[in-house]
N, C-alpha and C positions, 0 to 999 in steps of 0.2 A: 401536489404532483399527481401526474392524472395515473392510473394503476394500481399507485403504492397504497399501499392498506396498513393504518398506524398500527389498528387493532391486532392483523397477522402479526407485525413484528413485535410486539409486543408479547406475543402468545408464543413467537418460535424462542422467544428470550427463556420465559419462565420453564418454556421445555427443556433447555438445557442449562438450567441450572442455574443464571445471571438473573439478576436485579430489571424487573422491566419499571421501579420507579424513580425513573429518568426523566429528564425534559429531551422531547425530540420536538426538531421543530422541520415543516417541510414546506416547498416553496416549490412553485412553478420556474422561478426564474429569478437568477440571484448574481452578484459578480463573481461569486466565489464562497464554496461552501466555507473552508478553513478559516477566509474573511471575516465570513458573519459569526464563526463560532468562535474567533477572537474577540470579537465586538458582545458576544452574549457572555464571555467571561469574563471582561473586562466590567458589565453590568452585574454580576453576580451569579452567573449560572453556576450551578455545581458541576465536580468533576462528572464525567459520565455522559454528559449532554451531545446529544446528537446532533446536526443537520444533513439535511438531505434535499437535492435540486434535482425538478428536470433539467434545469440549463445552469447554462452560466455563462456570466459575458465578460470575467475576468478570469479563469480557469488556466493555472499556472503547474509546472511540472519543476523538477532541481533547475537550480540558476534562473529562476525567475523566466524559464522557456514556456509559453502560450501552451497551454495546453485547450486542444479542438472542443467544444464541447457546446451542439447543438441540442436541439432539445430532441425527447424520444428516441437517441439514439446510446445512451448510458447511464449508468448509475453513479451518480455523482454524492461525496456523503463525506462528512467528516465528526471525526469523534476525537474527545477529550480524553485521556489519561494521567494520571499521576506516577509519574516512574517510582516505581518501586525499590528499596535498596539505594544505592549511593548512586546519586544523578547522574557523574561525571564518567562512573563505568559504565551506566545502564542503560543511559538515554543513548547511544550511538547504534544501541541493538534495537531498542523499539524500530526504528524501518524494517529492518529483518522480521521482525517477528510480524509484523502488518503483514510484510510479504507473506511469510506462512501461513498467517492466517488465511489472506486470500485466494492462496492456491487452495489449502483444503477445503475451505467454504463453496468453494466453484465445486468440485469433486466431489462434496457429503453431499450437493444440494440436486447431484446428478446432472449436471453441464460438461465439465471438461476437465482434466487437468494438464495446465498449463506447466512452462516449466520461466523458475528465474534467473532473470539475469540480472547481475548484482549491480545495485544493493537489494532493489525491490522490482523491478520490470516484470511483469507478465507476459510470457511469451510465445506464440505458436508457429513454430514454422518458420524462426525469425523477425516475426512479424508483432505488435506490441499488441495486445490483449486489453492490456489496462496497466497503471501505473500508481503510484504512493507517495505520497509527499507528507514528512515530518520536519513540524516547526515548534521551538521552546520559545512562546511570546517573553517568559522570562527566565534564564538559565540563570538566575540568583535567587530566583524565589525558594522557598520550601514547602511545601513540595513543589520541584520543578512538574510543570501539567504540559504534556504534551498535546499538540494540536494535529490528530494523523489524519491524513486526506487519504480518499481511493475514489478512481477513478477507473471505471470498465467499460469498456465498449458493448455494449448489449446487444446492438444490431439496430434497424431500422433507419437510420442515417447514411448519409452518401459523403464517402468523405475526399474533402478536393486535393486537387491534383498531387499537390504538395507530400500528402500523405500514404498516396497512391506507392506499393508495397512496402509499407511502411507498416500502418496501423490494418487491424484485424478487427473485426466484431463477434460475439458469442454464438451468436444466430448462423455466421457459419461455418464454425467449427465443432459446435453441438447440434445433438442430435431434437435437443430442444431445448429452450430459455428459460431456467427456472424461474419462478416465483421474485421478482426483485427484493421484496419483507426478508423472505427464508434466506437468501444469500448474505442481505446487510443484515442479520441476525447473526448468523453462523459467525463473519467475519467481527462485529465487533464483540462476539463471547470469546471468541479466540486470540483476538490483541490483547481483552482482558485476562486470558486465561493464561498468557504466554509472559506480560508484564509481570503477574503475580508467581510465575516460575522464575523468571532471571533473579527478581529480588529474595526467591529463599536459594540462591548460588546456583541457578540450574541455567546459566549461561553456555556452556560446554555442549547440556542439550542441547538448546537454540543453535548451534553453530552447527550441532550436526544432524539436526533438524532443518535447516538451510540447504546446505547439502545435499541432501538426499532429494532436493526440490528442482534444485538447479538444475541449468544446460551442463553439459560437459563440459568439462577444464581440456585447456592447452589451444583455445584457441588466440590467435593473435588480434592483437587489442590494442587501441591506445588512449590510456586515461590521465588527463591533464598533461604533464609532462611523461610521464612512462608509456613506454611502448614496449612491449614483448607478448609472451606468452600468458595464457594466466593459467593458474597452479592449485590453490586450491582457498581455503578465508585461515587466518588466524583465528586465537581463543579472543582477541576483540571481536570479529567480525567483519577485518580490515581483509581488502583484496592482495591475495598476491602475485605478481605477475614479475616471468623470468625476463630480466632483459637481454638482448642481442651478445653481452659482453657474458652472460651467465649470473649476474646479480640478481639478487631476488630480491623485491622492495616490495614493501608492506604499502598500498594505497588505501588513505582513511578516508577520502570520499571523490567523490566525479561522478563524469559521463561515461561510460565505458564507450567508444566508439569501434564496431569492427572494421581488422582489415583486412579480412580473406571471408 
């Protein structure tokens, strides 16, 4: 991957604190980072294991939706975790906490800070930033190992029509493009640092650690079958949003769609 420097990331890891001995593997051009890092754990890679693309020509977002992803125009990158604590409470926070981590990662690394929309959306202006995709290749195993994808738009890419007010790039929302190493550094010491809090009970954090990230609540929305207002996340992490009748229903995953 032309820019990325194994040896920087490597060096921003051991700066703060994390294990730089990992396998990362980086590719010019791939279907899909998540892909190949299911395909390297199925081979025997340890948890931890990184990839990282300039491109991809199978690059997917929730619901199996195409995610855009030309070359030199984003950081594409997926990493491996082990959920920490009891799978079945913890793994539905792992996307939240990817999310954290990537908002502060943009913001320590001096780029921008975005804000989210839930569950994990990067957002400025309305507009998507980048996004996060978590998958359990096996939610029977022990330990359940999470497969988290991010995906940022960094700038240099034209994106077509389709996307046109839609998606955003870093390049013009900051005042400059850090370092790609120092950002995928920041972000996956932070998944790991945020995993290793949910599993000693600091879930509650996370959630109001979310929070305090997010766009503002009480916009109206509609996700899967719910439509109202949304209000504010439960101690799961689940959305809550008023409906028209005043019912408040807890939603455990979707598309948020706006409708104002």
């Amino acid at each position: 991957m032309t820019g990325f420097s194994k040896d920087r990331f490597f060096a921003q890891l051991e700066r703060m604190g994390r294990s730089s001995d990992r396998r990362v593997s980086i590719h010019e051009r791939i279907d899909s980072t998540s892909d190949e890092l299911k395909r390297c754990l199925r081979d025997g890679a340890p948890v931890g294991t990184v990839v990282i693309a300039s491109s991809q020509t199978g690059g997917r977002g929730r619901n199996r939706k195409p995610w855009y992803s030309p070359p030199n125009g984003s950081l594409y990158m997926s990493m491996s975790v082990s959920v920490a604590g009891e799978p079945v409470e913890n793994l539905p926070l792992i996307p939240l906490a990817a999310g954290i981590a990537a908002i502060d990662a943009l913001e320590d690394a001096g780029g921008t800070r975005p804000t989210l929309k839930w569950p994990n959306d990067l957002m400025v202006n309305d507009r998507k930033l980048g996004g996060i995709l978590c998958e359990a290749p096996d939610i029977n195993a022990r330990p359940v190992i999470a497969v988290v994808g991010l995906g940022l738009n960094t700038g240099g890419a034209d994106f077509p029509d389709d996307l046109d007010g839609i998606a955003i790039d870093l390049a013009a929302v900051a005042d400059r493009v850090p370092p790609l190493p120092l950002i995928a550094a920041r972000w996956v010491s932070g998944v790991e640092r945020w995993n290793e809090r949910i599993g000693k009970g600091g879930r509650a954090d996370l959630v109001r650690a979310w929070r305090e990230r997010a766009e503002a609540f009480g916009r109206l929305v509609r996700v899967g079958d719910a439509e109202g207002r949304t209000v504010n996340l439960d101690e799961r992490g689940q959305l809550l949003v008023e409906k028209n009748d005043g019912e408040v229903v807890a939603v455990p995953g979707g598309i948020v769609e706006y409708l104002e």
